[in-house]
C-alpha positions as CSV (number, residue, x, y, z in Angstrom):
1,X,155.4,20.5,108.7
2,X,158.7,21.7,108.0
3,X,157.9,23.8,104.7
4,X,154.6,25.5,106.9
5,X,157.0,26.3,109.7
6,X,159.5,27.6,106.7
7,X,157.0,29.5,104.9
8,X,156.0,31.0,108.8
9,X,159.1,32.0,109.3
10,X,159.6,33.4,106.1
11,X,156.7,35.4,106.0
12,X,156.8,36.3,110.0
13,X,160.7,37.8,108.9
14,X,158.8,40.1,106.0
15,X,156.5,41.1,108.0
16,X,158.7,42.9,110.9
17,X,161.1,44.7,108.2
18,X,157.8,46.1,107.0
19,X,157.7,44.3,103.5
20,X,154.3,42.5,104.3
21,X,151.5,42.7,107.2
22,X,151.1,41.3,109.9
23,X,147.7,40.4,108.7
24,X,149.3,37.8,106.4
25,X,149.6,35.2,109.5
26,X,146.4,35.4,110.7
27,X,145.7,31.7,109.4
28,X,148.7,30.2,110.8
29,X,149.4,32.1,114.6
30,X,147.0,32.7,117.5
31,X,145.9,36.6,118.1
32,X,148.7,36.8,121.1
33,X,151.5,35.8,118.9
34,X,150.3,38.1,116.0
35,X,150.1,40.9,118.9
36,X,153.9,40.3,120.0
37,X,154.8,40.2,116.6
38,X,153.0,43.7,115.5
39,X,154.8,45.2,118.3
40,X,158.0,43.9,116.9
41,X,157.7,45.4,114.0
42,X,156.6,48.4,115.3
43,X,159.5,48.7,117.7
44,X,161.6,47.9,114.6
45,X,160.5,50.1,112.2
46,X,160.7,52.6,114.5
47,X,164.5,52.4,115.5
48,X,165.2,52.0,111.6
49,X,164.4,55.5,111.3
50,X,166.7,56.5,112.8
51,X,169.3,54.0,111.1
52,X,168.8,53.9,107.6
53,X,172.4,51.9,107.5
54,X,170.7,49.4,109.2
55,X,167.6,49.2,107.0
56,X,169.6,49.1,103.9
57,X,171.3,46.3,104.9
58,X,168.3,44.5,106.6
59,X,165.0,45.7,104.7
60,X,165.9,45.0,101.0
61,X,167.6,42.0,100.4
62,X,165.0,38.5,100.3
63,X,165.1,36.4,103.5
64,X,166.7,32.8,102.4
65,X,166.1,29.9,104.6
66,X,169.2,27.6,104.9
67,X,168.4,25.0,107.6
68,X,165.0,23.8,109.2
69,X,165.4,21.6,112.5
70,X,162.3,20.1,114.3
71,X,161.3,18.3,117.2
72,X,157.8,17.0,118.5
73,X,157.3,17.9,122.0
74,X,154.3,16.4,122.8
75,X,151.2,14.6,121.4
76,X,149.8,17.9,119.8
77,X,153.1,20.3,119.9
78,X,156.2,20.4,117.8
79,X,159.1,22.6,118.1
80,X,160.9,23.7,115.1
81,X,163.8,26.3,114.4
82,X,164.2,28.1,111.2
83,X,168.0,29.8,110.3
84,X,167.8,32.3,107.5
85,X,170.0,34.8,106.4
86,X,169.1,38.2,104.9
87,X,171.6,39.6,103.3
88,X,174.9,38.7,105.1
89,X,172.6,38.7,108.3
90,X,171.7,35.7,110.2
91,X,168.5,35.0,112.0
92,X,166.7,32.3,113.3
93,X,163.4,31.6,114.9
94,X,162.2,29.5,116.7
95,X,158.8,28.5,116.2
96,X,156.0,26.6,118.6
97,X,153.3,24.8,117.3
98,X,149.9,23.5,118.7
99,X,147.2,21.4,117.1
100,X,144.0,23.5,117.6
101,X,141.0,22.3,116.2
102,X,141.7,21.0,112.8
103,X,144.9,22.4,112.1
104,X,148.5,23.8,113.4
105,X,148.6,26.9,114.6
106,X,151.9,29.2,115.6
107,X,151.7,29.6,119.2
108,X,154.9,31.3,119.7
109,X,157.8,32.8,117.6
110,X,160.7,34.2,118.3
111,X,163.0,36.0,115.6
112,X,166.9,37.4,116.3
């Protein structure tokens, strides 16, 4: 669980600097956490624009994951938080996942 919500993390971190789409993830989140998480990057890309200092120190550089802490919640929920830096940036997200159907699905993340 903790290299899926690694690799969710990872991947949800590309996809607001613009380096992949949001259409990777559509496997591992529900359709409202994709849709906050489109307008993210949208609202991100946009005020890079007008700070390319900003996206040359946050849109290049690979996102490297440095600790992974979980917690299970309840009988089909677990809690886990990613830190990553990018760069000489730190971010984490926190992640919330739910058992639907057969498999775990992102039910909420939260990146800064």
């Amino acid at each position: 669980m903790a290299m899926a919500a690694c690799r969710i993390a990872c991947t949800s971190a590309d996809a607001i600097r613009g380096k992949l789409s949001v259409a990777h993830l559509n496997r591992a989140m529900t359709k409202p956490c994709l849709d906050r998480l489109q307008t993210m990057q949208y609202l991100l890309g946009t005020h890079m624009v007008t700070h390319p200092e900003l996206k040359a120190k946050f849109c290049y550089l690979p996102t490297v994951p440095t600790l992974i802490d979980g917690m299970i919640t309840g009988k089909d929920t677990l809690e886990m938080a990613v830190f990553m830096t990018i760069g000489q940036e730190n971010l984490r997200v926190n992640l919330k996942l739910k058992y639907i159907g057969s498999r775990w699905m992102c039910i909420y993340a939260d990146l800064g």
